[in-house]
Structure formats: structure tokens, C-alpha cells
N, C-alpha and C positions, 0 to 999 in steps of 0.2 A: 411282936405285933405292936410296939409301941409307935411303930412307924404311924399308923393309922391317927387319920384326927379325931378328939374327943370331944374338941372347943372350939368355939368359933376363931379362939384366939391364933390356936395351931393349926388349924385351917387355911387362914392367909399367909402362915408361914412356912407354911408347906410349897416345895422347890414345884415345875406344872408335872413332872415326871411323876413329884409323891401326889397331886391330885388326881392324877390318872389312873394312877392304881388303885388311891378310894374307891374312886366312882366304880373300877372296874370292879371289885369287891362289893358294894353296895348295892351296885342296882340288881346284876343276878340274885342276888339275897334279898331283895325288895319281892324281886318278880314271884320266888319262892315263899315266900311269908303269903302273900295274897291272893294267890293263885290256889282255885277249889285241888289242883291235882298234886302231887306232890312226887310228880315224874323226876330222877336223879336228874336228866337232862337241865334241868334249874341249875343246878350245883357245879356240874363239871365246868361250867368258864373259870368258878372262884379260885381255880387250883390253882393254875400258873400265875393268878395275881396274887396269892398268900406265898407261893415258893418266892416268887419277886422280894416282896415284902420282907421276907424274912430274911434271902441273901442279902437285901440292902443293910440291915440292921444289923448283921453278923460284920458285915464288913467294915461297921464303924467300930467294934471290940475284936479285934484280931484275936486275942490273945486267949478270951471266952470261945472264940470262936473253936480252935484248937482244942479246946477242954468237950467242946461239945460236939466236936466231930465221932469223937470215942461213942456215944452212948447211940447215933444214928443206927448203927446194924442192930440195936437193941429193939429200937424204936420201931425199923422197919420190921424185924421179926414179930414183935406183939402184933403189930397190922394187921400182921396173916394170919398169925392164929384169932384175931377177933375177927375177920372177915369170914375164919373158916366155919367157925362157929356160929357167928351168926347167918350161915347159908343153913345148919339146922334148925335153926330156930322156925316156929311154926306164930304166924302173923296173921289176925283178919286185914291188916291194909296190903296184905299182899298182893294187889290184880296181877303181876305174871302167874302168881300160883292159880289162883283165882279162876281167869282165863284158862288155865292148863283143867283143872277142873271141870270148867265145862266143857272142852273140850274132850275128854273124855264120857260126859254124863248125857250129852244132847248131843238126839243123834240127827242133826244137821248144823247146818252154818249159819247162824243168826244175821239178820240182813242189818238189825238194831236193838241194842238193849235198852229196854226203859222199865226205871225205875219207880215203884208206887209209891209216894209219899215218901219219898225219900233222898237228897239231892243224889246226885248221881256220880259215879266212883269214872270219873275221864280215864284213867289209868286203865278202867277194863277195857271202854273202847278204844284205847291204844294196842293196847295186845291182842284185841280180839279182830281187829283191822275193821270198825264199825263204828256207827255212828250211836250217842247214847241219848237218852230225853226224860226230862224230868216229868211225872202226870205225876197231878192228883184222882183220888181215887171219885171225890164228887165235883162238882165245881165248886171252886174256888176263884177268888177275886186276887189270889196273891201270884204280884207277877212273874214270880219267881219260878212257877210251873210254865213248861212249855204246851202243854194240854190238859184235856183230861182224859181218863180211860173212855169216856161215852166217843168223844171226839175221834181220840186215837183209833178206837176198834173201827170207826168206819173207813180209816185210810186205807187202802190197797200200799202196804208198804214190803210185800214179801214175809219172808218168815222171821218173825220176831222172838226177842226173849224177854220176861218179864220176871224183874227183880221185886221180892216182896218180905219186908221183915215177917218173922214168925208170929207175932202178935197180931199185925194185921191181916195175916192169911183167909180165916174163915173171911171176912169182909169183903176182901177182894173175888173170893171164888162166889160169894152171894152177887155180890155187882155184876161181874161178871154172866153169871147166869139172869142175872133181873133184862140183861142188853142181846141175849141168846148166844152165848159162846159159851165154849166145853174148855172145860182147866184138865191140861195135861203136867201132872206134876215129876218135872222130874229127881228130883233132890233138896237138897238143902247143905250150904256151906257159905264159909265168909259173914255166916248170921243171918243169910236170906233164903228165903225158898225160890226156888228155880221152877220156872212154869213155864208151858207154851197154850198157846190160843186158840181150839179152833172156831168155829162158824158150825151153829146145831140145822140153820137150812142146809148149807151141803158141805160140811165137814171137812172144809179147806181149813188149811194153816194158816193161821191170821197171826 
């Protein structure tokens, strides 16, 4: 990786073929550092510009190069046994698992997940093929919510899902009730409780 520029100095002395590869390493990994979701999708362009990078840099020590062909079936063999292992491994950032969850626990198809005081996980509504929204649970002046619960519950938006940390639950099910809607609680996973909405006039699915 010493291909890579670290200075302004090697920067301009870098051939436009080695700026091209920076940039093309950099900005995917920019997108990713700042980005709320942390979809693989960010990552996968940076491969063929790190393999780039590294053939160029093997091919100015030939002779390293040869030494270090040997240990590659090594290197790829460790790969798989840490990919395989970590397909066991159990995660709260996990949203395919996550998603797969509720897909088993609610028993319809949420039209929208929103989250209460809490930013909101994009990676669910990626898997969940749905759109997600940040509410506060009272008003709030911070613009960083998309609404509030009073606001939300009077949209006509189909059948919702509502993510709610475990501390804030009793809270949420009081507000709830203060605006006349019934908490249908279906679970708890990921570190959230899992609710649906209805409406106490006619006990529609909100």
C-alpha cells in the first residue's frame, strides 16, 4: 500500500494512473466514514482499486514478489474460515438479520419503519424494501427528526412499524394512548421493542 499518497509531496508525484487509484480508494471510503448506513455496498468498488494498487507495487520488487506468492493460498484460506465464522457470530448492527426477524414476528408487511427518538437504522429499510423516518416522541425543535409521533399518527400512511428502545417504551405506550391509539406489542430484538399502532375510534392499523 505504499503506492498510496501520504504527502502532499507524493501526491504531485504520483504518475495520473497512481491518482486515479487514490481517488478511486478514497472517495468510496469517504462515502462510507459519513454515511448514517453502513451498507457493504460503500466498500465493494474499494477492491479492485487495493488489488490494482498492490499488483502495481509487487511488480516494482519482482523477486518479493515470488516470496510472497507462496503465502497467498494461506491468506486466502484464513478469509474463509473468518468469513465463515463470522456468519456465526450474532450482531445488533445486523439489519438483514434484523429484517429477517421481523419478518418472522409481524404478522404483516410494514408499509414504513419509524423510529422513536432514535436516528434510524437505513440498512432495515433496505432489507425490509421500505421507507424509514426519524419521530420524536414530543416536539421537538431539533431538525434532525423528520416528525413527531402526534404529527405521524394522523398520516394515513398504511400499516406501520414503530421501533422503540427499551427504556423509553412505557413513554411511548403513555403518548401513544394520551393521542388515542392501542400499542400492539410484538417483540423485542436488535435492543428495540417492536410495536404496531392501532386507532381506539375504529381499530384500524395505523
Amino acid at each position: 500500500m505504499r503506492e498510496l499518497p501520504v504527502t502532499r509531496a507524493r501526491w504531485f508525484a504520483l504518475s495520473a494512473d497512481g491518482k486515479f487509484l487514490a481517488l478511486w480508494i478514497a472517495l468510496p471510503l469517504l462515502v462510507f466514514m459519513i454515511a448514517r448506513s453502513r451498507l457493504p455496498l460503500y466498500l465493494l468498488p474499494l477492491f479492485p482499486a487495493i488489488a490494482l494498487v498492490i499488483a502495481r507495487a509487487w511488480l516494482l520488487e519482482p523477486v518479493r514478489l515470488r516470496r510472497r506468492l507462496v503465502w497467498i493460498p494461506f491468506a486466502a484460506l484464513a478469509l474463509v474460515l473468518v468469513k465463515a465464522g463470522a456468519a456465526h457470530l450474532e450482531s445488533n448492527k445486523d439489519m438483514r438479520r434484523f429484517a429477517q426477524v421481523i419478518d418472522q414476528m409481524v404478522p404483516y408487511t410494514p408499509k414504513e419503519v419509524v423510529f422513536i427518538d432514535e436516528s434510524p437504522r437505513y440498512g432495515l429499510g433496505f432489507y425490509l424494501d421500505c421507507p424509514t423516518e426519524w419521530v420524536s416522541l414530543y416536539d421537538n425543535n431539533d431538525k434532525r427528526f423528520d416528525d413527531t409521533l402526534e404529527n405521524e399518527l394522523l398520516q394515513s400512511e398504511g400499516k406501520r412499524l414503530f421501533l422503540i428502545r427499551p427504556e423509553n417504551y412505557d413513554r411511548f405506550v403513555a403518548r401513544a394512548h394520551e393521542l388515542g391509539h392501542h400499542i400492539q406489542r410484538f417483540g423485542e430484538s436488535h435492543r428495540f421493542v417492536i410495536v404496531g399502532v392501532r386507532r381506539n375510534s375504529d381499530n384500524q392499523r395505523n
